[in-house]
C-alpha positions in Angstrom: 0.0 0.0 0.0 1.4 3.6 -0.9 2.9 5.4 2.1 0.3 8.2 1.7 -2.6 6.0 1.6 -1.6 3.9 4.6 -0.8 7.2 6.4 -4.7 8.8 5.2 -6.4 5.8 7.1 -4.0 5.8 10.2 -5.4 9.4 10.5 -8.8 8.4 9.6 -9.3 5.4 11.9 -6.6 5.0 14.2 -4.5 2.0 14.6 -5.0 -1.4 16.4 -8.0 -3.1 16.4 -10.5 -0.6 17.3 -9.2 1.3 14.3 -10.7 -2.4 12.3 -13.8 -2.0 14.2 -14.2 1.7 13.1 -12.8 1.3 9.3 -15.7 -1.5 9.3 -18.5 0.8 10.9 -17.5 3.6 8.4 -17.9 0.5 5.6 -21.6 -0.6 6.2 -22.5 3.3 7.3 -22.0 4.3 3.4 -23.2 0.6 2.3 -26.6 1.3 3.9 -26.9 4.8 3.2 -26.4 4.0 -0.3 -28.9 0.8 0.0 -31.7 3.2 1.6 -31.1 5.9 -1.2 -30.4 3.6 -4.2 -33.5 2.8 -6.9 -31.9 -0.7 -7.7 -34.5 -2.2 -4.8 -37.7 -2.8 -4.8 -38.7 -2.2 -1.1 -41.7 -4.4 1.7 -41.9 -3.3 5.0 -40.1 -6.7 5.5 -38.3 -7.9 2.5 -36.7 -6.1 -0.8 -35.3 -7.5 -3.4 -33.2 -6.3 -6.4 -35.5 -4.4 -9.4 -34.1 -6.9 -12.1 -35.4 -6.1 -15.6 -35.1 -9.5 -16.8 -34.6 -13.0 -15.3 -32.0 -13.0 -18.1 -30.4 -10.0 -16.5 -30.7 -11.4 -12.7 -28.7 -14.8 -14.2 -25.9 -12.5 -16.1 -25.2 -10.3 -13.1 -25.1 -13.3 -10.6 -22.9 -15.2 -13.4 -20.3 -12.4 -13.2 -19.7 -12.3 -9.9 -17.3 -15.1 -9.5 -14.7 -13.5 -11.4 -14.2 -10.1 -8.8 -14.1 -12.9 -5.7 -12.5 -15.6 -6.8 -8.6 -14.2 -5.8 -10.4 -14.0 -2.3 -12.2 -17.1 -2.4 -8.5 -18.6 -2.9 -6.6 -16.8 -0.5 -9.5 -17.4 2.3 -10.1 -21.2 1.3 -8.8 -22.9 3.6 -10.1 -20.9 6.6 -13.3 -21.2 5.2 -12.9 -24.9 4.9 -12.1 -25.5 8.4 -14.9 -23.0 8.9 -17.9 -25.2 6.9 -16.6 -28.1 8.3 -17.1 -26.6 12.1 -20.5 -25.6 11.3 -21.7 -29.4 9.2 -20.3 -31.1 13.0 -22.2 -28.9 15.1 -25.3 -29.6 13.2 -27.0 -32.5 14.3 -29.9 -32.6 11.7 -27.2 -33.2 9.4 -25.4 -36.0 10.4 -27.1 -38.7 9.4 -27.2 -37.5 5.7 -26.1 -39.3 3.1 -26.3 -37.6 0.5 -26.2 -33.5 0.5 -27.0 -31.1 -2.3 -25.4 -27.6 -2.0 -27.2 -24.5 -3.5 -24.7 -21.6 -4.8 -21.8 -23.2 -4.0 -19.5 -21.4 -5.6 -15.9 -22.7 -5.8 -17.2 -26.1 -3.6 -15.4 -25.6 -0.1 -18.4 -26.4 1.7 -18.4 -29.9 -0.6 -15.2 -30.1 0.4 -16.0 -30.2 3.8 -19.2 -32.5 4.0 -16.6 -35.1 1.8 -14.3 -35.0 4.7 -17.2 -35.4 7.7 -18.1 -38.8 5.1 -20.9 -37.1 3.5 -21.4 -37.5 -0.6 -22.0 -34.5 -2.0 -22.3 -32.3 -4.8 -22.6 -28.5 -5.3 -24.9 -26.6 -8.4 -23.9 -22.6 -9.1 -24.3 -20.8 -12.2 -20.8 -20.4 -12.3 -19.0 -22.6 -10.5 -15.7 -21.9 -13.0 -13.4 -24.0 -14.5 -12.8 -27.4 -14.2 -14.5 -27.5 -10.6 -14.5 -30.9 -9.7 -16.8 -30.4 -6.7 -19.8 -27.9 -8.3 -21.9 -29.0 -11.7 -23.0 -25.9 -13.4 -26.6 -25.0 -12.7 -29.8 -23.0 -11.6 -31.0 -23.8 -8.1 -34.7 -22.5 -9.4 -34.7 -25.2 -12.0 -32.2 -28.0 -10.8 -32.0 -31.0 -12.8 -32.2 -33.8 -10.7 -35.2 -36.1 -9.7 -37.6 -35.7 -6.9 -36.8 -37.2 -3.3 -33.4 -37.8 -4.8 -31.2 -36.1 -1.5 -31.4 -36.5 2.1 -29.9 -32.7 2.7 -29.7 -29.5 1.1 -27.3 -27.0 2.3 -27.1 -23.0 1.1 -25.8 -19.8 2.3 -27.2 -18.1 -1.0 -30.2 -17.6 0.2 -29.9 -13.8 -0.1 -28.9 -14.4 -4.3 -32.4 -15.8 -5.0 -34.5 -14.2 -7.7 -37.5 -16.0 -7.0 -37.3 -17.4 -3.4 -40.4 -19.7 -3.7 -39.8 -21.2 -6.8 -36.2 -21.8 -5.3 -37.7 -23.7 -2.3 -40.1 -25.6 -4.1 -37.6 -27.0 -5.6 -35.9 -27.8 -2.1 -38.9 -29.2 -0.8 -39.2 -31.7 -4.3 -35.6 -32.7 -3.7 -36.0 -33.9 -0.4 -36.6 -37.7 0.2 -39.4 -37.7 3.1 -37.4 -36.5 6.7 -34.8 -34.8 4.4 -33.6 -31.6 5.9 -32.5 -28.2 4.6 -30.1 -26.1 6.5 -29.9 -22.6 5.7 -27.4 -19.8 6.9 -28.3 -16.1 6.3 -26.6 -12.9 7.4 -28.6 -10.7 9.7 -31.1 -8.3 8.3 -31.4 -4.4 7.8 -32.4 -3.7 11.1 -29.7 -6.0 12.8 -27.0 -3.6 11.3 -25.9 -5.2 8.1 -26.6 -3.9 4.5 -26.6 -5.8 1.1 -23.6 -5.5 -1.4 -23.5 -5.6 -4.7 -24.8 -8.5 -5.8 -27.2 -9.6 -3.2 -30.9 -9.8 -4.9 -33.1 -10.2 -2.0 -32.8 -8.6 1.7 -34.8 -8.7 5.0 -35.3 -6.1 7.9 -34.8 -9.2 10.9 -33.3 -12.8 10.2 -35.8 -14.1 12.7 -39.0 -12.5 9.9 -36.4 -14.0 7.1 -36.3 -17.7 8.9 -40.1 -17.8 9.1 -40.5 -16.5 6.0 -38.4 -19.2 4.0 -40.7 -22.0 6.7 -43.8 -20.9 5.7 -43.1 -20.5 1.7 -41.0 -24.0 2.2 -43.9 -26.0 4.4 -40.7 -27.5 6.0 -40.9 -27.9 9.9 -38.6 -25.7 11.7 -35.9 -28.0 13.6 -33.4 -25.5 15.0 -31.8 -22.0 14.6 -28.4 -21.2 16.3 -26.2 -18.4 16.1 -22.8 -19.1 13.8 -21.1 -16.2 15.2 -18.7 -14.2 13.1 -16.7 -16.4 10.6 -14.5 -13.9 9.3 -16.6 -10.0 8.9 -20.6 -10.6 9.3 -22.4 -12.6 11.7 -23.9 -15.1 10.5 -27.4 -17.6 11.6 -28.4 -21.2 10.6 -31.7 -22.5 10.3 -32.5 -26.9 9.7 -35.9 -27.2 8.6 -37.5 -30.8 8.0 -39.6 -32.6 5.2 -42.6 -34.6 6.9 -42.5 -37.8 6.8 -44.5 -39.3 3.8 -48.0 -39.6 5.5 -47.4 -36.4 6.9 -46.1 -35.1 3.8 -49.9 -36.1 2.1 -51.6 -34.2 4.1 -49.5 -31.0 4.0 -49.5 -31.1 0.1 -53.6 -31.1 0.3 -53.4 -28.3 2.9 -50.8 -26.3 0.6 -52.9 -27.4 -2.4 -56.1 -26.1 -0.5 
């Protein structure tokens, strides 16, 4: 870093590690100020979610993103290996999945990490680059493979959906019967963190967001626990359920009703 620059934010924030805290405050002060002022969203008293003109625009904008993170996806990969792999043994739902489907998944570190707790698993992502031997290409709101085919579905992309129902319907037709889906999600709007760049959807409360994905899911709601701080935000996880398949009947008449 230039001698100038490095001396411009020592003035600005300090040093040590309240001068992080306060470089980071500055960070989401302008990120939400330019959310709350922006015209890209299209704004509930609960939800937004990004004014997209086209699906076709939604799946080139998400498509590009790999290529401004994928230097830090590398250079944090491990950490967030060891990371995913912390989270997967704490979850208790999980562990008697076989087989696990992950949504978004990017480069495939959280694969990566479900292989090593003995899980099989597969990632989908619209652009899960080249020659990634852990994610297939592919749209989690149209997802190839046949119903009641997975025993788990993992995602922390949930805030990159265009369409969040059509994306969960398609969770709850991938699930065999008991089948779980766990779900992490930043904390909302009024839990002081702001959407980026490329987020399309956002909530005012995680808590409003985990009902929200249980009611449009009809999943039962297992657990929620906090994740903590992996490496900047604060992270949650929610493990909904499938019913069981004479349960499952009736919920599809009640849904159907």
């Amino acid at each position: 870093m230039p001698i100038m620059k490095r001396l411009s934010k020592i003035a600005r924030y300090g040093i040590g590690p309240e001068a992080k805290q306060r470089k980071q405050a500055e960070k989401a002060r302008v990120r939400k100020e330019r959310f709350l002022e922006g015209g890209a969203w299209q704004r509930g008293d609960q939800f937004a979610s990004r004014d997209y003109a086209s699906y076709e625009e939604y799946v080139a904008h998400q498509t590009s993103k790999l290529d401004m993170i994928i230097g830090r996806l590398r250079e944090n990969e491990e950490e967030d290996f060891v990371d995913f792999k912390r989270r997967f043994e704490a979850c208790a739902p999980l562990a008697d999945a076989r087989m696990v489907l992950c949504l978004g998944a990017r480069l495939g570190t959280e694969v990566r990490a479900l292989h090593a707790l003995g899980h099989f698993a597969i990632g989908i992502d619209l652009n899960p680059g080249a020659d990634n031997p852990y994610v297939l290409p592919g749209d989690f709101h149209h997802v190839v493979f046949p119903d009641g085919s997975v025993d788990a579905i993992y995602t922390n992309a949930i805030d990159h959906v265009f369409d969040l129902e059509k994306m969960l319907g398609e969770v709850r037709r991938l699930l065999r019967p008991g089948g779980v889906f766990v779900f992490d999600i930043t904390l909302g709007l009024d839990e002081e963190m702001v959407p980026g760049d490329f987020e399309s959807i956002y909530w005012r409360d995680s808590e409003g967001m985990i009902e929200k994905v249980r009611e449009l899911s009809g999943l039962g709601l297992v657990e929620t626990r906090d994740l903590g701080r992996p490496r900047r935000d604060p992270w949650r996880q929610a493990v909904l359920r499938k019913p069981a398949q004479t349960a499952e009947r009736k919920v599809e008449r009640s849904l159907a009703g």
